[in-house]
ROFIGU-980855 format. One record per residue (C-alpha): residue number from 1; residue in one letter; x, y, z. Coordinates in nm, 3 decimals, padded with zeros to 5 digits, always signed. Example, Ala and Ser with C-alpha at 12.3 -4.5 7.8 and 13.67 -1.06 7.14 Angstrom:
2
+-----+----+---------+---------+---------+
|   i | aa |    east |   north |      up |
+-----+----+---------+---------+---------+
|   1 |  A | +01.230 | -00.450 | +00.780 |
|   2 |  S | +01.367 | -00.106 | +00.714 |
+-----+----+---------+---------+---------+
This chain:
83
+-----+----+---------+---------+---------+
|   i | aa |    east |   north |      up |
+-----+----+---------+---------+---------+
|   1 |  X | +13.288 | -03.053 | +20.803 |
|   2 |  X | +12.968 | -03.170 | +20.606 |
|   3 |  X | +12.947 | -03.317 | +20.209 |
|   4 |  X | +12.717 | -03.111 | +20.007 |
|   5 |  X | +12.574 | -03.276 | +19.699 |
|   6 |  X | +12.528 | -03.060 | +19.391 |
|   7 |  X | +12.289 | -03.221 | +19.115 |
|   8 |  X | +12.488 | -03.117 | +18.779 |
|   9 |  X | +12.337 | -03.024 | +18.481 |
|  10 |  X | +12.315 | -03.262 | +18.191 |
|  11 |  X | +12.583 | -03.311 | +17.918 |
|  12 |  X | +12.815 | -03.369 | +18.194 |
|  13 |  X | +12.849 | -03.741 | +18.170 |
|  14 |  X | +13.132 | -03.733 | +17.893 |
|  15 |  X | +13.348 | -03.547 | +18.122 |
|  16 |  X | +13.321 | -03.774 | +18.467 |
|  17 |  X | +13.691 | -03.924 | +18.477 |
|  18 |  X | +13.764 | -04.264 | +18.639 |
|  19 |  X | +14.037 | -04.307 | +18.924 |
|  20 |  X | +14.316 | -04.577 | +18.920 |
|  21 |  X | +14.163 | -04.722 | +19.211 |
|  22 |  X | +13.787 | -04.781 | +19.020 |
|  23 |  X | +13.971 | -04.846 | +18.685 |
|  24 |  X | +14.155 | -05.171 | +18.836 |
|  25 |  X | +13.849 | -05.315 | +18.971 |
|  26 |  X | +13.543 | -05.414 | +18.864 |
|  27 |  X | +13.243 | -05.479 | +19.049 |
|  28 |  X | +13.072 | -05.817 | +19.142 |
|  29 |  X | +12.899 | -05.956 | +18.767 |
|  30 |  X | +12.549 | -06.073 | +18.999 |
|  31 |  X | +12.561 | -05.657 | +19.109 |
|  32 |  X | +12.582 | -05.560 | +18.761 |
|  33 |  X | +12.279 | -05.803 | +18.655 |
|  34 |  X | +12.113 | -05.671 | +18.944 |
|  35 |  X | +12.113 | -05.277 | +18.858 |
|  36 |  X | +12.062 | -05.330 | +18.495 |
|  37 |  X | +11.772 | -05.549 | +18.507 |
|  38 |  X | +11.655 | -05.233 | +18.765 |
|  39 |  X | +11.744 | -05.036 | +18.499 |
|  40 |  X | +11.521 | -05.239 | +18.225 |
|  41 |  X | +11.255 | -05.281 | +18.403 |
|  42 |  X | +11.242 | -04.911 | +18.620 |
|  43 |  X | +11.457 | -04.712 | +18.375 |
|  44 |  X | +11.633 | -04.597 | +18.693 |
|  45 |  X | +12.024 | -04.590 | +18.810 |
|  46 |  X | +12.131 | -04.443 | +19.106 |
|  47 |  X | +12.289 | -04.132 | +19.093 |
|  48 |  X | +12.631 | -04.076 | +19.008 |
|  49 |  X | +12.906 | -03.874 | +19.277 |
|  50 |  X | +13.187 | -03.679 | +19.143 |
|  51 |  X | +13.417 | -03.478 | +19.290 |
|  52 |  X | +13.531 | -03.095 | +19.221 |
|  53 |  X | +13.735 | -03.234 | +18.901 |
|  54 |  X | +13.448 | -03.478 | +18.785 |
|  55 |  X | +13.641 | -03.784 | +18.928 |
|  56 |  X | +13.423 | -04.085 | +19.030 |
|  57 |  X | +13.367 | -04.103 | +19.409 |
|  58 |  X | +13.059 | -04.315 | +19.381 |
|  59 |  X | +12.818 | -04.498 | +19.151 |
|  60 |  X | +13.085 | -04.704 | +19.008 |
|  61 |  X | +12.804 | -04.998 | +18.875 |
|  62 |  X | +12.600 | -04.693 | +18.707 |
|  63 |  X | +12.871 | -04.516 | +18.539 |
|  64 |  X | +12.953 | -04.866 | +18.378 |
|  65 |  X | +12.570 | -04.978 | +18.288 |
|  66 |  X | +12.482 | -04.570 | +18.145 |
|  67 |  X | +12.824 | -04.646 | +17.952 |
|  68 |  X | +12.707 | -04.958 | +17.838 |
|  69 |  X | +12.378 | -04.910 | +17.686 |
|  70 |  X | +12.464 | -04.561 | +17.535 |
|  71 |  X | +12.271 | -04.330 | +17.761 |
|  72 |  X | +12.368 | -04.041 | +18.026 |
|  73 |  X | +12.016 | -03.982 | +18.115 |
|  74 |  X | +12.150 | -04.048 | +18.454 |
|  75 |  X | +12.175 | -03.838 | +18.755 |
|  76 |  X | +12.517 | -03.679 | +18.821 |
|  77 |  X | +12.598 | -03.507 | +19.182 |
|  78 |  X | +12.884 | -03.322 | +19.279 |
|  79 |  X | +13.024 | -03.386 | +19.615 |
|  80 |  X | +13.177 | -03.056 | +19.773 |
|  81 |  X | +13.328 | -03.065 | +20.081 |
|  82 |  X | +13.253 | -02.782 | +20.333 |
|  83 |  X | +13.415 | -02.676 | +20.653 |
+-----+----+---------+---------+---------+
């Protein structure tokens, strides 16, 4: 079994859905600083993993910063899951 990581097309942001699990927590403040002074300085976030069903697997910090300053001009993969 091996993860194979799709890069989606954009206009997809609006449709990633968050988990319970993601949705109760929030990550460290000093990690958020971190990646959006990256961000500000590198106009880069790492890329975003969904699922099949656009939930969030991973890229929790850059879902949250891309949602905060009003941009999806991030990248968005899709995980798929192959036998």
């Amino acid at each position: 079994m091996s993860i194979k990581y799709v890069k989606l097309k954009k206009g997809c942001f609006h449709q990633i859905k968050i988990p319970p699990e993601f949705a109760v927590s929030k990550p460290c403040p000093e990690r958020i600083i971190e990646k959006m002074l990256l961000f500000h300085r590198e106009c880069y976030l790492e890329p975003i993993i969904v699922d099949e069903n656009y939930f969030l697997v991973d890229g929790y910090c850059s879902y949250l910063i891309a949602k905060q300053v009003g941009t999806d001009f991030v990248k968005i993969k899709m995980a798929r899951i192959e036998e």
